[in-house]
C-alpha angles and dihedrals in degrees: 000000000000122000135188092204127059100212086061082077086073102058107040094049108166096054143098103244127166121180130207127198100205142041106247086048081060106058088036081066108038093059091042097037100035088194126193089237148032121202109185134173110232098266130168089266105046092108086064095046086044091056095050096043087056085051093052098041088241119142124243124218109183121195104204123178089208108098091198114128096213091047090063097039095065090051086063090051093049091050113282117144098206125353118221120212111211120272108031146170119268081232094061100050093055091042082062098042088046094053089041092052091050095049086049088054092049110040099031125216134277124246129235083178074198116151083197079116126123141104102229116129083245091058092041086057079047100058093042092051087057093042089054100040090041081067098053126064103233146117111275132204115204113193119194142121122266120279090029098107106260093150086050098053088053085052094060095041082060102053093045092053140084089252095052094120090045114089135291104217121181139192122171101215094209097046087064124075111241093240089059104040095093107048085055096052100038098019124225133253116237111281097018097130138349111309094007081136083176154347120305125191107223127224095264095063090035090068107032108147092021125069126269119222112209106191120201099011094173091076084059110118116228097246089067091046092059097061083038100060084049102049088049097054093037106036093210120109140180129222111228118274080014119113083185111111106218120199128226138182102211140156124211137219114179123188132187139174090206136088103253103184089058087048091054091053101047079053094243093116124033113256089208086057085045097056087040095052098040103059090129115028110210119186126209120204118235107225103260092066095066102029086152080079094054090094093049106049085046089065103040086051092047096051095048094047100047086042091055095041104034097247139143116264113240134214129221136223123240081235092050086049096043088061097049084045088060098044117113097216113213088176098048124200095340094057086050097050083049091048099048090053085058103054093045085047095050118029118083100197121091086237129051113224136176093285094063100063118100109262085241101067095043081060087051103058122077110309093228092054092036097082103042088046096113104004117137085180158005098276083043087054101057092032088062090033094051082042101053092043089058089051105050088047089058083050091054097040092045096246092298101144106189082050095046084044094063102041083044091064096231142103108273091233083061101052081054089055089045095053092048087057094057106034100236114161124224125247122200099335107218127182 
């Protein structure tokens, strides 16, 4: 249960309750938490939490000091499950959890299936930037690395807007071969082009009304850019082998992993497109800027694993999270949800411990704490560390061993040995 006010906490003992102070909080707990109520006292912002609680199926209980009845009567219309008028009795407040309890069982909640969770000060900016430009009508730019979440964060940006029951449509640019990009943003008519068997309706006209998500723009050619730069200020497009203008009403998000200004100016992007796109500029944190979050996203992944596959939940060791907190993540919060299915897939113990993280990410963390990670001893300690240093050579050395032998300093016949003691498993093998 999620509250915005402490003393709830009085009168509904026996539940699960957790407050936030703040909107952006909010919305952070409500996606990681997923809770059977909301109980919520009436704030500038309560038309946007309203609109995501009915996306997500989860009640909404508003605590308003206006004793109005109109007034609560359009909170109702805008969402609300039951409306409080302040003060009120203890007995009313549970007779509306209670209902609202019972409409959550049997109706069930929604799900985001979002990893925007967290509660760093960089995730709490991310979720108020949504919040602010879910509420305009203009192009977005959304910067991260991959693996951070950018098509979530369009997502979000979707189901908080006016245009959130008009259609999501997606389309990764650099999954698409540049011959046939535009066929899948503008369609094509029937005999357009070799093997154009009929008639297909393109992305643009898929999601008019909605909003179109366009990944990796960066990969985008300039030809392409061209006819994209047009459809969005004019809002008209034309289907290939077609002389008929079709209008749209679409939004666009844009993401990208590059860096788009040097590419402007290498003359790889239009600078013209840049400048159209990025009318607001949303960034998305790679994972080791907010590690505080790392836990957290463990759990959420976890529970959401075993719930979907019927499997135990697992604990982890302070060892075992050391190591992830120390973790530079390349791969950001995707690496870390793969890695978490793994390790629920794998492991066989009720707890996860340092033995159970891959050897590659050992390698990854500090080099000072990397070695004693997971000692008991001293001879634990220069096993691991002698582990770890061969590891990270045939990483170097691209898994070449006659190569890592030698800069190794041993007989090759001994870094096999070596490898066999360890159990390290070889990668690609070159001579």
């Amino acid at each position: 249960m999620l509250s915005s006010k402490k003393e709830i906490k009085d009168f509904l003992k026996g539940y699960e309750i957790e407050t936030v102070s703040s909107s952006p909080e909010a919305f952070s707990k409500i996606f990681s938490s997923n809770p059977e109520v909301i109980i919520a006292e009436e704030e500038g912002w309560i038309g946007d939490l309203l609109e995501a609680s009915e996306d997500e199926g989860i009640p909404v209980v508003v605590i308003t000091l206006d004793r109005n009845i109109s007034h609560s009567v359009d909170l109702i219309r805008e969402g609300a499950f039951d409306v409080l008028i302040y003060p009120f009795k203890k007995e009313e407040l549970i007779l509306s959890v209670e209902k609202a309890v019972n409409r959550t069982k049997v109706h069930g909640k929604g799900k985001w299936g979002f990893s925007l969770v967290g509660e760093a000060e960089v995730m709490q900016k991310l979720w108020e930037d949504i919040r602010r430009v879910s509420r305009a009508d203009t192009t977005v730019l959304i910067k991260g690395e991959s693996g951070s979440g950018k098509e979530l964060v369009a997502r979000a940006i979707h189901l908080l807007s006016a245009r959130k029951k008009a259609p999501f449509v997606s389309l990764n640019c650099a999954a698409i071969p540049e011959e046939l990009i535009e066929s899948e943003l503008f369609g094509h008519e029937r005999g357009s082009f070799t093997g154009a068997t009929e008639r297909k309706i393109g992305k643009f006209e898929a999601a008019n009304r909605g909003i179109l998500f366009l990944d990796e723009i960066g990969e985008m050619s300039l030809k392409t850019q061209v006819r994209l730069l047009r459809a969005i200020e004019t809002g008209e497009i034309e289907r290939i082998g077609s002389n008929k203008m079709i209008y749209v009403d679409v939004r666009i998000i844009a993401a990208t992993n590059r860096n788009l200004e040097r590419l402007v100016k290498e003359g790889r992007f239009r600078e013209d497109l840049y400048y159209r796109i990025g009318v607001v500029i949303i960034k998305v944190p790679p994972l080791r800027k907010r590690k505080e979050d790392i836990p957290i996203l463990f759990n959420y992944f976890m529970k959401k694993f075993c719930e979907e596959n019927n499997y135990p939940e697992k604990e982890i060791s302070q060892k075992a999270m050391d190591v992830l907190r120390s973790y530079s993540w390349p791969g950001n919060v995707r690496e870390l949800k793969n890695l978490v299915e793994r390790l629920m897939t794998m492991v066989n113990s009720s707890v996860i411990d340092i033995k159970d993280i891959p050897d590659y990410i050992l390698v990854g963390v500090d080099e000072e704490k990397s070695a004693v990670f997971g000692a008991d001893n001293l001879k634990d300690f220069k096993q691991r560390a002698e582990k770890l240093f061969i590891l990270q050579k045939l990483k170097e050395n691209d898994w070449n061993i006659k190569k890592t032998a030698e800069v190794l300093g041993t007989p090759r016949s001994n870094l096999y040995r070596k490898l066999m003691q360890y159990g390290i498993i070889k990668g690609e093998e070159k001579e």
